[in-house]
C-alpha positions in Angstrom: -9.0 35.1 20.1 -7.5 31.8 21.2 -5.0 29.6 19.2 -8.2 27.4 18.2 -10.3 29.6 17.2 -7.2 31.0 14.7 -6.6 27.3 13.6 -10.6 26.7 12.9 -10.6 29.3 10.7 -7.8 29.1 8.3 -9.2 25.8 8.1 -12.3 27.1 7.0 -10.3 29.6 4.6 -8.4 26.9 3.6 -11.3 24.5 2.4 -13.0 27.0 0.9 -10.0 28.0 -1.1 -8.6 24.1 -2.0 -11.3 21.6 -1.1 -11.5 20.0 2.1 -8.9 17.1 1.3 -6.0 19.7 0.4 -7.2 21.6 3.8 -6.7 18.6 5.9 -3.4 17.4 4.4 -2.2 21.2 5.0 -3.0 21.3 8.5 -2.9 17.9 9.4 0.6 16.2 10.6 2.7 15.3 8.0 2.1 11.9 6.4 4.7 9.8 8.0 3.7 11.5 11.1 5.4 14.0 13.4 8.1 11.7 13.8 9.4 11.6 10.7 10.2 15.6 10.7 13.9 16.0 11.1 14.6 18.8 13.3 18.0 21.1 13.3 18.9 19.0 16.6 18.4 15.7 15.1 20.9 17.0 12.0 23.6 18.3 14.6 23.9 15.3 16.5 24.3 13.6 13.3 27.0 15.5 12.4 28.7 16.0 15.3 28.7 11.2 15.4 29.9 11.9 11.6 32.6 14.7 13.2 33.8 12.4 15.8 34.1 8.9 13.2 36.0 11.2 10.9 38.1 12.6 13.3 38.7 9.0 14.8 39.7 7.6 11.2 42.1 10.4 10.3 44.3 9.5 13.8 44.2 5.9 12.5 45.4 7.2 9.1 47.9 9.5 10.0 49.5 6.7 12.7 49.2 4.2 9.8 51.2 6.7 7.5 53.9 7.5 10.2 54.4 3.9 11.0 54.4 3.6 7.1 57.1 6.4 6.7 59.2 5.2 9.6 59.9 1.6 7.5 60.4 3.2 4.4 63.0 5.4 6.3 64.6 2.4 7.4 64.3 0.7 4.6 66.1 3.7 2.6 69.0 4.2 4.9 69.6 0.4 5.0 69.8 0.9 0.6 72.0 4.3 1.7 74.6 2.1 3.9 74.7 -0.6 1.0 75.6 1.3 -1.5 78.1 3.4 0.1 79.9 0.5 1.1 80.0 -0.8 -2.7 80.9 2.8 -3.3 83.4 3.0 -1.1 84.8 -0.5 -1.8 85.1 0.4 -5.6 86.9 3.6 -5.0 89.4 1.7 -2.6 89.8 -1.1 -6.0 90.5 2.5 -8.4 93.2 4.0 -5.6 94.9 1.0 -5.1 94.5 -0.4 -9.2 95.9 3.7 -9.8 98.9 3.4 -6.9 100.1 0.3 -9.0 100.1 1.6 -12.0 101.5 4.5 -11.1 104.7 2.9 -9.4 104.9 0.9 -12.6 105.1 3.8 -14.4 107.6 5.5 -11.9 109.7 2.2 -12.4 109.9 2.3 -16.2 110.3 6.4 -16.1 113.5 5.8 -13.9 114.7 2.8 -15.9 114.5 4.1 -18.7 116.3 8.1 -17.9 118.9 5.3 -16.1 119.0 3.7 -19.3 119.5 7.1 -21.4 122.1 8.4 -18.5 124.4 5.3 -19.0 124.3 5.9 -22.7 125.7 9.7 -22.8 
């Protein structure tokens, strides 16, 4: 039995069973035509363009976010350098503000035990 002969009669069946309309949609091309069927090729090579824009976009987004990183970097050790210089200048102000007043103090401690010496 040929391939024909098979497909002549499950047509038959077919009408016989839904009407002659349902038989022909059935084993007829599909409505949009044979064309419109998507086959598991057409899907792959859809997703493998999909793949490769993705992949392409995520390179562009991870440069962008290095180049990103890299200025804020920058931009943080340029804050860093400020403010240990004002740090640095301030602590130099309390040392030397400190050394003063400590030699003032070392002045009036000796004048005064010269003081108290000369009176006993």
């Amino acid at each position: 039995m040929t391939t024909e002969d098979v497909r002549v009669r499950l047509r038959t069946k077919l009408e016989s069973t839904f009407g002659a309309e349902e038989a022909s949609l059935l084993m007829d091309r599909p409505p949009g035509g044979w064309t419109d069927l998507v086959t598991n090729q057409v899907l792959e090579g859809r997703l493998d363009a999909l793949r490769y824009e993705l992949v392409g976009q995520m390179a562009e987004l991870r440069g962008d976010l290095r180049a990103e990183m890299a200025a804020l970097r920058g931009d943080l050790r340029a804050e860093m350098a400020e403010i240990r210089g004002d740090l640095v200048a301030t602590m130099e102000r309390g040392f030397r503000a400190q050394t003063w007043r400590l030699v003032g103090t070392t002045f009036v401690a000796f004048g005064m035990f010269a003081t108290l010496v000369r009176i006993t």
